[in-house]
Every structure is written in structure tokens, then in C-alpha cells.
N, C-alpha and C positions, 0 to 999 in steps of 0.2 A: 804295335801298341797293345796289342790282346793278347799279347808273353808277358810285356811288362806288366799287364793286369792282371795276368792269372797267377803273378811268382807271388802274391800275397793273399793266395786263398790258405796254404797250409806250414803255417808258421815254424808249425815243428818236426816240419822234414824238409831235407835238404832239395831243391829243387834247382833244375840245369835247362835254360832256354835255346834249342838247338832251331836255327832256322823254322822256329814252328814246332818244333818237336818236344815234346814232354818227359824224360825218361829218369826214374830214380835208381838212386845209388843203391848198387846189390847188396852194399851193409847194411841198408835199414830195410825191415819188410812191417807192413801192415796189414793185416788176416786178423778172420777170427777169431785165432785165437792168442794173438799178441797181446799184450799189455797197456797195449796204446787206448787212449782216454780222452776223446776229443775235448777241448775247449766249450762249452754249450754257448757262447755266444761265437762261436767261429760260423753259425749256420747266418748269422746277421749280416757278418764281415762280406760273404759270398751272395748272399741277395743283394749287398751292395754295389758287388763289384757288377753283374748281372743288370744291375738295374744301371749302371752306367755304360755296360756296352750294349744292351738293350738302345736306349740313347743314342749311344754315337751312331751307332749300326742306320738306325732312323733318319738321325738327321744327316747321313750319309747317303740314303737311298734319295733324300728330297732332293737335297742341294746339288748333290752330284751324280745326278744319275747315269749309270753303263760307265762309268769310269772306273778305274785301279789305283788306291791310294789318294790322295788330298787334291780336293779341286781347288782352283784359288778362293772359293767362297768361304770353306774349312781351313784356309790358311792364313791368317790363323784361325785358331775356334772359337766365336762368338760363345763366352760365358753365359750370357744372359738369353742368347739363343736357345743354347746347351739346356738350361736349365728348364726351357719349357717343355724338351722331350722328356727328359727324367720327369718329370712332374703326369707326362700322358704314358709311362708305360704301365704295363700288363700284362704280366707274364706268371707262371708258376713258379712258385721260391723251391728251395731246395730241398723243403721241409713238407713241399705240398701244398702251402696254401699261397693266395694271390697276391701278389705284392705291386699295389698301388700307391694313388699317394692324393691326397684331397686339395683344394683350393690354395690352403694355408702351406702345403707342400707335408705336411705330414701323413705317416703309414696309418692304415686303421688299426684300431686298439684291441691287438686278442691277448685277453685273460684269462689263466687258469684260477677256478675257486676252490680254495683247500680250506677243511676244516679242524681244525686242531681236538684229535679223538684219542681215546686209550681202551687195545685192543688187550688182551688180556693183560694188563699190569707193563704195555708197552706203550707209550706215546709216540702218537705218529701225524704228519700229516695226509689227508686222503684228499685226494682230489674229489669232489661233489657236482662239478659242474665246470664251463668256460663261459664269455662274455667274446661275441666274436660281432659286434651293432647289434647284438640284441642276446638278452638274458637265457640260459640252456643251464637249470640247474634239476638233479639227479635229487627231490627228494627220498627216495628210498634211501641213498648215499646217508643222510644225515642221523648222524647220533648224537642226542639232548641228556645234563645230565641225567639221572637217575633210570635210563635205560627207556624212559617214554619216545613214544613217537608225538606228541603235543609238540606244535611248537612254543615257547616263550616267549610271553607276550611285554612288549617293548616297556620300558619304565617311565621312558620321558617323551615317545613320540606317537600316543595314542590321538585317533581320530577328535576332532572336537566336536561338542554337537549344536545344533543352532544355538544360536544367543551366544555364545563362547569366541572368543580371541583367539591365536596362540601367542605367549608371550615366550619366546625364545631367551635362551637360556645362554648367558651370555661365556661366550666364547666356543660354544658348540650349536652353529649353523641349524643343525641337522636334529635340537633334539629343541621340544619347548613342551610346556606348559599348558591346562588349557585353563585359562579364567574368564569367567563369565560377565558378560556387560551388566551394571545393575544401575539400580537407579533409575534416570530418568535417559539411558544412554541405548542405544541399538548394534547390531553388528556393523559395520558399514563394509567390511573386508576380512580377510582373513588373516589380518594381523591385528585389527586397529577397531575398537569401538567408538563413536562419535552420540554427543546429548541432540535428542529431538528437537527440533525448533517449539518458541514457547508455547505455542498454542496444541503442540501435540504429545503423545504418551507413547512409550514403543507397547507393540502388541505381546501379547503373550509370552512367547519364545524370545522373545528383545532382538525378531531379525529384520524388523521394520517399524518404521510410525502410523499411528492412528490418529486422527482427531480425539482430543479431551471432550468428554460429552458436555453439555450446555445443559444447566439448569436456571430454576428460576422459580419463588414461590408461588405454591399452588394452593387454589382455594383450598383444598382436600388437606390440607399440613393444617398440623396439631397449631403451629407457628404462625395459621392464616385464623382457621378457626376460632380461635380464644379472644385475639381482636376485633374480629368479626362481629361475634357473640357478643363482646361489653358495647361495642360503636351501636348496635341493633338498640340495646337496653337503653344504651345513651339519648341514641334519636327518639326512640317512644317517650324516655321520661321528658327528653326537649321539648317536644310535637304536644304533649299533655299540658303543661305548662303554657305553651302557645295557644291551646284550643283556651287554656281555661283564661287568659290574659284576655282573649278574642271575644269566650263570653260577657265576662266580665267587666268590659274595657269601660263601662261608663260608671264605674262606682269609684269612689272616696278612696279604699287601696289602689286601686292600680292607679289611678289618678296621681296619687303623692307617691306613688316608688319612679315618676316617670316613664312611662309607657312607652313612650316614644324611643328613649335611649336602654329601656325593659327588650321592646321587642330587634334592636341594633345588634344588644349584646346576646340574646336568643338563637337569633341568626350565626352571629360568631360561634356559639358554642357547636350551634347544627354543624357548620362549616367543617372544624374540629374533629368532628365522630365521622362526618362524610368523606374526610381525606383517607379515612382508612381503607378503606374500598380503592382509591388511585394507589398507595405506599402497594397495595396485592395486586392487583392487576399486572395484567405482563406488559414489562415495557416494552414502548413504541414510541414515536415522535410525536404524539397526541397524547400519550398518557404523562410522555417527561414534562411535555410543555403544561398538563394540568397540573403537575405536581409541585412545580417552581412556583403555580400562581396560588395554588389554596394552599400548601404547605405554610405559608405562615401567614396568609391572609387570614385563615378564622381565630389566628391568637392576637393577632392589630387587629382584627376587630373589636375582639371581645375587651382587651385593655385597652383599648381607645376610647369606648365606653364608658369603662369604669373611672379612666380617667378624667375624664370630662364631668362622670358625675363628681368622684372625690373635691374637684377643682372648683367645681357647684357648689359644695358643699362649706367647700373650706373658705371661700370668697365670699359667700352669704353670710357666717359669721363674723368674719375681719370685718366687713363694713359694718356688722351691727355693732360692735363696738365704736367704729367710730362716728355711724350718724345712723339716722330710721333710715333715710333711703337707700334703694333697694341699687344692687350692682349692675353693672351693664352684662349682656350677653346671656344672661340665665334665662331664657323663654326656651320653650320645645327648638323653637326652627333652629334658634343663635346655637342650641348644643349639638343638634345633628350637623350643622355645618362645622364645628368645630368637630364633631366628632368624624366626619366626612373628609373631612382635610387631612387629616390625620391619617383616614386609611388611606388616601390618593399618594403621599408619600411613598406607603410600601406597595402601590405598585407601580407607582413612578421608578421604582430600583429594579422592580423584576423586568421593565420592559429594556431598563439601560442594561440589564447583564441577558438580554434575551437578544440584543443587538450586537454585543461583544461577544457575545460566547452562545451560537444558537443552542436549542435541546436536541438530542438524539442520546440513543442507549450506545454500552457499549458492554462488550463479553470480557468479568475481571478475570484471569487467569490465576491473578495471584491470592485471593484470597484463600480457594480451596485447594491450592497447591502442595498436597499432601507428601511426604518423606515414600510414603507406597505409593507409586504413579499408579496402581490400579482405581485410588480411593480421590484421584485428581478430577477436580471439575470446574468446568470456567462457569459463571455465574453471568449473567445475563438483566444487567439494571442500568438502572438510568444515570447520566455523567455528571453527578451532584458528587460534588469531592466531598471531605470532611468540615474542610475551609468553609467553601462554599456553603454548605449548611449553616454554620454555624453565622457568617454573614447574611445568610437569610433570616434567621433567626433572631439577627441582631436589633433588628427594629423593634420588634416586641420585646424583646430585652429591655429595653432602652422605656417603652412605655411603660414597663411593668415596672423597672426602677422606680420611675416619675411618679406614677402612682401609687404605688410604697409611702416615696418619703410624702406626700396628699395623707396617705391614710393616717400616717404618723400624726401628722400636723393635726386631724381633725377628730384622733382617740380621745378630744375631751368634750363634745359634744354635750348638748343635753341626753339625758336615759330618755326622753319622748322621743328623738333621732336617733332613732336606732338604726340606719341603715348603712349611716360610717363604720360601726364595730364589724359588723360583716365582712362588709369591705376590707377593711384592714383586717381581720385575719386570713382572709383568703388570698392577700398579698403577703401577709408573712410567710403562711405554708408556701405559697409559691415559690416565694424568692428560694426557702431553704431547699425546695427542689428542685431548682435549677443549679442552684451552688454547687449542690451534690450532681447534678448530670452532667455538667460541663469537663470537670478533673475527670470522672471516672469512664467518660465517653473518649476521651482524648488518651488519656492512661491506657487506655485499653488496647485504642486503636497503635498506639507508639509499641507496648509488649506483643504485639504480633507480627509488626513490622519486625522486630529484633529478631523474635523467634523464625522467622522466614528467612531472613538475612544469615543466622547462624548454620539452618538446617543447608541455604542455599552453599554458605563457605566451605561446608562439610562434604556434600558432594563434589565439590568443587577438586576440595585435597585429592577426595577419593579417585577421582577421573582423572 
């Protein structure tokens, strides 16, 4: 069987199998200096055959060993046997190098690299290197054009550098892009950038996340100061007021302005200038929970007063029209208790939403959520929505309407009672300033939801 496999190593000579013996036809000769031009894949055809008698040879020494010719093991010849020896030989090919064969049953991969150069006005190609498991290249070998030894620096598969993707370049594996994560987005891989989670910002180079820093105002802001400064002015002129009422308290004025529902509404007003100091204070679960109780306590106070007086007011003259005597409930005690009733309402509502919804702060993310994550900051206040406000607020609302239409009813007083005209224009200014802060407090608050929501869509596309 090793005649049979050697008549197809040389195609293009006549070959003659004599009991083993090799001999060629005296009309063909092959020498030096003959004409003959081997096949370049004929050195394949004879590793092949090699590697299969390599093989046989093997699995002939195992199975049958000291014997001549085929034991019954080898007869016939297990294919699948066969195949494991061809797969373990190792032997030198014809060419000189090893001819093996991996797992998968294939040869390893030797490549010659030629570079396509022009040597004097000739084009040719030069061999520069091979690839035999591992790279062997001849940079001297290489000519770039214009005669440099630089190499050429690649167009589309430069290194990326932190913060950067590569976005591949579709249909060419091998070449990409680099573009940069922006935004609010990080590296997460070397293909792919991913947005921070909300409460973080990527750092610097966008190859990680940081925590958003936490603010919250500070006594020390222009924004703390300036209310600070008018609440201070407020309290002295209040406190003066109260010293001189205190002085004073047993004379004929302070007597007929009513003293008693004088010094109720004094109190409210204090109340009013002292919340300023809780709105600045940093929150906490004692600052929120003062803030829900005097945030609209000292405005029911102070309109619960006035109410009560207007109501005084307006009820002492309707009965003088219709008889001398005098109305029920107008003594100091009957108005404080009415006026007392009054505030016990609003905090009968701060204790039912203090039961449904306890206080505690929380850090907004969204408000200072800025288009440059480096300018992002979560703000640190207390969990008083917008709603919510405005519900709080709505008690005094409601008393200051009341005593509106009071004041209205009793602009025709005698000019010696003077103390309705007051009254009533300092419920008309009021009312118009609430008019006005309610559209423009909501307005506001809705144009920057929008604006956030836009800026948020935008990145959104962009990623």
C-alpha cells in the first residue's frame, strides 16, 4: 500500500511500481538544469501523503505488533481509528517545517507577509515578515510612501481614550470610531456608554459615577440674608408695638382698638417674621415638622383676628339699625374664643396630614438638574410638595376671603370708626397679592417641569 501511495506524489512523471522498487523512464530526466518547474502546491499533496503513512505506520506498530502485513484488528481499517493517528502525528514536512494538526484536526497557520513596494519604477512584491503562532516581521524590510521610515498612522482604528466608546463602523469589524459619552452618561465598556443612576454624575473623564453634591440654604447666602434682615426689622417693629400696647394697656386707645384680639393678631404677625428662621434652617425631622405647624399658623392667626374683629364690627352696626340693644358674643372672652376656634381648625388639619403623611426631608435631584452634569446638585428640603403648600395655605385663604367680603360690608361705617377702613384696605392689598402669587407660583413651577422634561427628551435622543 506505500507504492500505491507514493504513485501520486509526482504527477508529472511517469512513474512504474516494481515489487517495491521506484525506477524512472530513461526519456524523462530531472536535473538542475532541466526545465522542469515543480507544481508549489505539490510540497502539500506529499505532507499529505506522509502524514497518512506516518498514521498507518502507528497504528500498525499498536495494534499489531511483530507482525508482517494486516492483523485481523487492521482488517479492515477502522476510519475513525485512522483518524486519531493522523490527528497525533509529527513529523518534518518536505519543506522543513512541522506538520501537525490541532484539536479541530487542522494544520497550523504559516503565512508569508509581502508588501506591495516599487523598486526603481518596478512594482513588486517583498516578502517583510511570516506569521508561523506568532508574529516575525522584518521592519527594516518596510517601505512607506514618500520614501519615510514613519509608520502611517491608521484612519479609523486609533486608540480611544477615557470617557470614549468605539463605535464600529458598520461592515468593517476591524475599523471604529471613537465617540465620547456626554451628558449625564459614563464609559461602562469598550463599546457601549450607559446614564448614571439619578442621584449620580459621571466624574470628570465620564469613566465612572460620583455622587451629585447636596446642597441646601445657608445662613451666609445673599438668598438667606435679605430675609433674615427684613424678619429681624419685622420682629423689633412687632416687639415695639407690643412693649408700647403693654405700656399703655389701660388707656381709652388701646381699650377701643381691642387689646385683647390687638395683642392675638401681634402674636400672628410675630409668628409670620419667626418662620423665617425655620423656611433657612437646614432640614431635619424637627425643623419639617415646625414648618408645617407655623408656616400657616401665624397667617390664621393673624386673619382670624381680623376677622372676628371685622365681624364685631359689622354685627354692632346691623343691630343698631334694628333695635339699641346690643349683639350677642362681642365681649373680649366671646371674641378670643371665637377667634381661638378658628385657629384650632388649622391645626386640627396639620395634625390630620401629620398622621397621613408624617414629616421628614428629602434630597430633590431634579430641581438643580442641570444640561452640564458638572453644575448638577440635589438640594436637600423638606417633603412639602407644591400642592401641599398651597392646602396649607388654604385655610388662611379662606379666612382672608371672609374677611374681605366683612370689610366690604362695613366700608360705610361712621369717619369716628375708623378702624374698619384700615382693615379693609389691608385685605384688599392682600387679596391682590395673593391673586398675583398663586398663577405666577404655579406658572413657574409647571415652565420648569417642561423645561427639564425637554432638556431630559434631548439627552434621551442623544444616548
Amino acid at each position: 500500500y506505500f507504492c500505491g501511495i507514493a504513485s501520486v506524489l509526482l504527477t508529472s512523471t511517469t512513474l512504474r511500481c516494481y515489487g517495491g522498487n521506484l525506477s524512472v523512464l530513461d526519456r524523462e530526466r530531472i536535473g538542475q538544469d532541466s526545465a522542469y518547474e515543480q507544481e508549489g502546491k505539490v510540497q502539500f499533496v506529499i505532507d499529505a501523503v506522509y502524514a497518512m503513512g506516518h498514521a498507518l505506520h502507528n497504528m500498525h506498530k499498536n495494534l499489531c505488533p511483530g507482525k508482517v502485513g494486516l492483523c485481523p484488528k487492521m482488517d479492515p481499517v477502522d476510519g475513525a481509528e485512522l483518524l486519531k493517528y493522523i490527528r497525533s502525528v509529527n513529523f518534518s514536512g518536505i519543506a522543513g517545517t512541522p506538520v501537525t494538526f490541532n484539536e479541530n484536526g487542522d494544520a497550523p497557520g504559516r503565512y508569508d507577509i509581502y508588501q506591495y513596494q516599487i523598486k526603481n519604477t518596478t512594482p513588486e512584491y517583498k516578502v517583510i515578515g511570516h506569521w508561523a503562532d506568532h508574529l516575525n516581521l522584518k521592519m527594516e524590510r518596510l517601505h512607506w510612501p514618500g520614501g519615510g521610515n514613519q509608520v502611517p498612522t491608521s484612519i479609523c482604528s486609533q486608540p480611544c481614550k477615557p470617557g470614549e466608546r468605539k463605535k464600529l463602523v458598520k461592515g468593517i469589524p476591524c475599523c471604529w470610531h471613537c465617540e465620547r459619552c456626554d451628558g449625564y452618561q459614563y464609559q461602562h465598556d469598550e463599546f457601549h456608554c450607559k446614564v448614571c443612576r439619578f442621584s449620580e454624575r459621571p466624574n470628570e473623564n465620564h469613566t465612572g459615577c460620583i455622587p451629585i453634591p447636596i446642597v441646601k440654604l445657608e445662613w451666609s447666602s445673599p438668598w438667606a440674608m435679605v430675609p433674615v434682615f427684613i424678619a429681624i426689622v419685622g420682629i423689633i417693629a412687632t416687639l415695639f408695638v407690643v412693649v408700647t400696647f403693654v405700656r399703655y394697656n389701660d388707656t381709652p386707645i388701646v381699650k377701643a382698638s381691642g387689646r385683647e384680639l390687638s395683642y392675638v393678631l401681634l402674636t400672628g404677625i410675630f409668628l409670620c417674621y419667626a418662620t423665617t428662621f425655620l423656611m433657612i434652617a437646614g432640614p431635619g425631622i424637627g425643623t419639617c415638622s415646625l414648618r408645617r405647624v407655623f408656616l400657616g399658623l401665624g397667617m390664621s392667626i393673624s386673619y382670624a383676628a381680623l376677622l372676628t374683629k371685622t365681624n364685631r364690627i359689622y354685627r354692632i352696626f346691623e343691630q343698631g339699625k334694628k333695635s339699641v340693644s346690643a349683639p350677642r358674643l362681642i365681649s373680649p372672652a366671646s371674641q378670643l374664643v371665637i377667634t381661638f376656634s378658628l385657629i384650632s381648625l388649622q391645626l386640627l388639619g396639620v395634625c390630620i396630614w401629620f398622621i397621613v403623611d408624617p414629616s421628614h426631608s428629602i434630597i430633590d435631584y431634579e430641581d438643580q438638574r442641570t444640561t452640564d452634569p458638572r453644575f448638577a446638585r440635589g438640594v436637600l428640603k423638606c417633603d412639602i410638595s407644591d400642592l401641599s403648600l398651597i392646602c396649607l395655605l388654604g385655610y388662611s385663604m379662606l379666612l382672608m376671603v371672609t374677611c374681605t367680603v366683612y370689610a366690604i360690608k362695613t366700608r360705610g361705617v361712621p369717619e369716628t370708626f375708623n378702624e374698619a377702613k384700615p382693615i379693609g384696605f389691608t385685605m384688599y392689598t392682600t387679596c391682590i397679592v395673593w391673586l398675583a402669587f398663586i398663577p405666577i407660583f404655579f406658572g413657574t413651577s409647571q415652565s420648569a417641569e417642561k423645561v427639564m422634561e425637554i432638556e431630559h427628551g434631548e439627552e434621551g435622543g442623544n444616548y
